[in-house]
C-alpha positions in Angstrom: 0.0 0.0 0.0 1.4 3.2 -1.1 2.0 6.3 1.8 -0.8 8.0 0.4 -3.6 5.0 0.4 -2.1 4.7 4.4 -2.6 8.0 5.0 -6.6 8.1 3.8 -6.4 4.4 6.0 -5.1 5.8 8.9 -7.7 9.3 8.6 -10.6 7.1 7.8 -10.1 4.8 10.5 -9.3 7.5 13.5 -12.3 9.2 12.3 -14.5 6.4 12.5 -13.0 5.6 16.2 -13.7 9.2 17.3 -17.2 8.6 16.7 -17.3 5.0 17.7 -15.5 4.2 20.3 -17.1 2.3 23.5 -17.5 4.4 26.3 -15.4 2.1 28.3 -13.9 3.3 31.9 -10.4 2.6 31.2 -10.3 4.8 28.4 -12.4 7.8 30.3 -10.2 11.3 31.1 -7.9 11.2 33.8 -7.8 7.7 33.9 -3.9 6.5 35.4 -1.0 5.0 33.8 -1.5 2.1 36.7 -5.5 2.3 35.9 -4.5 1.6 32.1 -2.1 -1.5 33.4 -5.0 -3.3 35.4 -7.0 -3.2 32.1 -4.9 -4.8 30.0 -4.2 -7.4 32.3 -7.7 -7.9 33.3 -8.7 -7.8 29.2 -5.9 -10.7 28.3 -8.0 -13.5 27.4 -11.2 -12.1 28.7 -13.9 -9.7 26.8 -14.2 -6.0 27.9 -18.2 -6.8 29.1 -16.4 -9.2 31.8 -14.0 -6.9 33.2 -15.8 -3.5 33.4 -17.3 -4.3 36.9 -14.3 -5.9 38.1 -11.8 -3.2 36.8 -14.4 -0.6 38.6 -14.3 -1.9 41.7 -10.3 -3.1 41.4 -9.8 0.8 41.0 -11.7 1.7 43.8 -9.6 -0.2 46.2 -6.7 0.0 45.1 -6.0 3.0 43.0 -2.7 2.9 42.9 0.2 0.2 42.7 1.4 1.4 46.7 -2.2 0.4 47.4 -1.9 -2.8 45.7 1.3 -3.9 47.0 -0.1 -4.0 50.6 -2.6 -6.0 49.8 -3.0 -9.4 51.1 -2.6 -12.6 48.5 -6.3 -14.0 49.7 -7.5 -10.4 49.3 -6.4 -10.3 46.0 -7.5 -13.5 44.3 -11.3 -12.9 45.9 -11.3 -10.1 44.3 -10.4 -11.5 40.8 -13.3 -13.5 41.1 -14.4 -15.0 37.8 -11.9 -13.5 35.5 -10.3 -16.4 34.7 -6.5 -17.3 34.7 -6.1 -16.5 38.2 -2.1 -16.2 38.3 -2.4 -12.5 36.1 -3.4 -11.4 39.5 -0.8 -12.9 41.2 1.3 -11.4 38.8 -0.2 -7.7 39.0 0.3 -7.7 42.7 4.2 -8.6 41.3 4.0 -5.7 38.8 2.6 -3.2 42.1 5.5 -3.9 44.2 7.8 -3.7 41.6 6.9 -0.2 41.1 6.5 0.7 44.6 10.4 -1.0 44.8 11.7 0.4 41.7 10.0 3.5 40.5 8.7 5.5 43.7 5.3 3.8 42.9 5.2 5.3 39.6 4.8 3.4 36.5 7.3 4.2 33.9 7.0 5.3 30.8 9.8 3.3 29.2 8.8 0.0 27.1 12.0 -1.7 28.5 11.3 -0.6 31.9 7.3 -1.9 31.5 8.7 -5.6 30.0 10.2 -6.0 33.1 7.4 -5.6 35.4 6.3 -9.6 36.1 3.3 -10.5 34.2 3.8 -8.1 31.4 4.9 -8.9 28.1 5.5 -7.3 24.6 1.6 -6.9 24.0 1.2 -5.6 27.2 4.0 -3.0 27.5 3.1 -1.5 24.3 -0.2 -1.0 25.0 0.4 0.7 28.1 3.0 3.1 26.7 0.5 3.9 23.7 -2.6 4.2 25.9 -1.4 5.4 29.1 1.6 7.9 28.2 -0.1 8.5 24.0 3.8 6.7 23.0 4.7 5.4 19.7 4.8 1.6 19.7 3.8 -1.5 18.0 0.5 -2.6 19.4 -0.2 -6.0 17.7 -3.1 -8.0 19.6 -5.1 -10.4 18.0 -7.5 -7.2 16.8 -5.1 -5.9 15.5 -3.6 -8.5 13.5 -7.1 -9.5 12.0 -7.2 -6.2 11.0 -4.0 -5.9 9.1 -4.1 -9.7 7.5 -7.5 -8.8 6.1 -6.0 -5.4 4.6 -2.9 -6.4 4.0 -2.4 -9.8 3.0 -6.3 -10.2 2.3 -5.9 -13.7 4.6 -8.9 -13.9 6.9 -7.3 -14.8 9.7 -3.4 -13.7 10.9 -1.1 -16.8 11.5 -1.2 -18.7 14.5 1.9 -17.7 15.7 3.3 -14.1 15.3 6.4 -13.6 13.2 8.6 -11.1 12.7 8.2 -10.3 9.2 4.3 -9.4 10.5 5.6 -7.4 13.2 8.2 -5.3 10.7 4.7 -5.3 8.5 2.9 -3.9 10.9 5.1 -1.2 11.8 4.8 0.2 8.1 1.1 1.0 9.0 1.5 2.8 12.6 2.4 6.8 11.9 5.1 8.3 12.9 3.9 10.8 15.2 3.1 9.8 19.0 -0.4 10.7 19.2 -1.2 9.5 16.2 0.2 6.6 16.5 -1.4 6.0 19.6 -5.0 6.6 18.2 -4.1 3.9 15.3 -3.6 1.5 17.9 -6.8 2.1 19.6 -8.9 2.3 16.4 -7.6 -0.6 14.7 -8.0 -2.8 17.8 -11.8 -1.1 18.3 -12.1 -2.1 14.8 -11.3 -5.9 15.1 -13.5 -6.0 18.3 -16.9 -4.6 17.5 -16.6 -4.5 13.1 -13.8 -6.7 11.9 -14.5 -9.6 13.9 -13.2 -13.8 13.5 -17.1 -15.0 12.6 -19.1 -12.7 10.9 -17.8 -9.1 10.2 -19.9 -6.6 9.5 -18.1 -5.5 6.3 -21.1 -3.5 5.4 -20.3 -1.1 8.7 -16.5 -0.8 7.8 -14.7 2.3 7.6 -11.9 0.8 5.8 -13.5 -1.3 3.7 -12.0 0.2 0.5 -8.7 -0.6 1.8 -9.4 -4.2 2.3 -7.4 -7.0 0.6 -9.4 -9.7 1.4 -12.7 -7.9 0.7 -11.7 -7.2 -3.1 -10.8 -10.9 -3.0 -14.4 -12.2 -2.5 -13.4 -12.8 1.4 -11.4 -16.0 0.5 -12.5 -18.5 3.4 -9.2 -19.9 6.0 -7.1 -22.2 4.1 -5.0 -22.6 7.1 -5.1 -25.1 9.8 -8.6 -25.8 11.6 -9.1 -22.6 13.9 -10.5 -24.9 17.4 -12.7 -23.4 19.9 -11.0 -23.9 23.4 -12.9 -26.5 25.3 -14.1 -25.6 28.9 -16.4 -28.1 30.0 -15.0 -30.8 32.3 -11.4 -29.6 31.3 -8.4 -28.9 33.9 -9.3 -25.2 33.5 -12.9 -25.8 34.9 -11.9 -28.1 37.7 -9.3 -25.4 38.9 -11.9 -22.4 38.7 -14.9 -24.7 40.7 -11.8 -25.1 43.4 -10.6 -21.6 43.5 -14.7 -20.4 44.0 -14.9 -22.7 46.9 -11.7 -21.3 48.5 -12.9 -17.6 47.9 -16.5 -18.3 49.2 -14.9 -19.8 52.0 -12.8 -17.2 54.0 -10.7 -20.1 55.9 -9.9 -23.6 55.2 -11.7 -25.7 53.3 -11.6 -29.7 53.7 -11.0 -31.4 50.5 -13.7 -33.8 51.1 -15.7 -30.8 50.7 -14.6 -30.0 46.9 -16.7 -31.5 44.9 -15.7 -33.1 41.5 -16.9 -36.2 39.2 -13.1 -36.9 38.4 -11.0 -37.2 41.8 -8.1 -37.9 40.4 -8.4 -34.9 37.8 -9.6 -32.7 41.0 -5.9 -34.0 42.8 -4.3 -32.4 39.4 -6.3 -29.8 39.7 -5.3 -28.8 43.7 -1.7 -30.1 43.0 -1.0 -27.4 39.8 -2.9 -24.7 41.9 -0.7 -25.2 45.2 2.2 -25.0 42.7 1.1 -21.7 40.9 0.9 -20.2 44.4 -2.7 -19.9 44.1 -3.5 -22.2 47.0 -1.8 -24.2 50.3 -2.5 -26.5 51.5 -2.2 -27.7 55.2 -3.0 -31.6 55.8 -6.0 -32.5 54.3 -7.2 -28.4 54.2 -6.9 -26.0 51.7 -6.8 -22.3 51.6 -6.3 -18.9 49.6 -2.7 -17.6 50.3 -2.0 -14.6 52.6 
């Protein structure tokens, strides 16, 4: 695509974000770098509609990282709830006192600096930096890469695994200015969330449309490897979230006679790989939340 074509791409699409955005909280005025952090974290693997209440009510008790970092571990993981993949919180109480130690409390607004912080990788730091400090960087989620493999390489879906050559690839498209850049990354990830979706894109609704590869192509279907859904019903996954909601409901020990499960030996695995992700200990035949 020439400069010019990404030019009317990039105006089109901030355009159509400006006026289309979702009202969501972590993206309100005034909102902190930290505030910024918990989202992305809490939004890795899990839709916005799940982690609006949860972020709210993160934010109100612990606002910032200092706040955080007191925290207990028990507190922390009742507080998680249902979001799923209970060691990112584990790993943002990491991040919190890593600040706190490091940076005066401070998050930093330095990509290498961010990538340190446990539980946050590439994805992660550059988000922040585009999102909470309106940086330059390359944020490539899986939005985003629909996005750009549908206008780009008019595939409908982005490789399983990320590669480099996308990642230079991708770079072409985000402008060279910080705030702009910053806005591309929002609108192109808006734009594979609500328009440019895996099953059913509105094409009609596009703003980019014109720009699309695989659109002029006759929307070619996947001629890759068979795109699974992830199983959750009677998997290790389940079996770990039915025991960590019966050590939050409980507020103490919990006998684990008392954990119900068709599978015992699956629910052993399951209270085993939990103990060892720090997420539980247990005490004789007891189990608990951490502190």
């Amino acid at each position: 695509m020439s400069a010019a074509r990404e030019g009317e791409l990039q105006h089109a699409l901030g355009a159509w974000f400006a006026a289309n955005a979702r009202p969501l909280p972590w993206r309100a005025a005034g909102v902190s770098p930290w505030g910024v952090l918990v989202s992305e974290i809490m939004l890795q693997q899990t839709p916005a509609a799940r982690v609006e209440g949860p972020w709210l009510a993160w934010m109100e008790r612990w606002p910032t990282p200092a706040r955080l970092a007191e925290a207990t571990t028990a507190d922390v993981l009742r507080a998680w709830g249902r979001l799923g993949y209970p060691r990112r919180a584990l790993r943002l109480q990491g991040a919190a006192r890593a600040v706190v130690e490091r940076y005066d409390g401070e998050l930093p607004p330095d990509e290498d600096a961010l990538l340190a912080l446990p539980g946050v990788g590439s994805y992660t730091a550059a988000a922040v930096l585009a999102f909470a400090f309106g940086r330059r960087s390359l944020v490539l989620d899986v939005n985003v890469r629909r996005v750009l493999a549908r206008i780009d390489a008019g595939a409908e879906h982005p490789a399983r695994t990320e590669t480099a050559a996308e990642r230079r690839r991708a770079w072409t498209y985000v402008p060279d200015g910080d705030s702009e850049a910053a806005l591309w990354s929002a609108a192109a990830m808006e734009l594979g969330a609500t328009v440019c979706t895996a099953r059913n894109p509105a094409c009609e609704r596009c703003p980019v449309a014109s720009h699309c590869a695989w659109l002029r192509a006759g929307k070619p279907e996947w001629d890759g490897p068979p795109r699974v859904a992830q199983a959750w019903e009677g998997t290790d996954r389940q079996c770990r979230g039915r025991i960590m909601a019966a050590l939050r409901a409980a507020h103490g020990h919990v006998p684990r006679a008392d954990l119900v499960w068709p599978d015992p030996e699956q629910l052993g695995r399951g209270i085993d790989s939990l103990v060892a992700d720090g997420l539980a200990v247990a005490r004789g035949d007891e189990l608990a939340l951490p502190h």
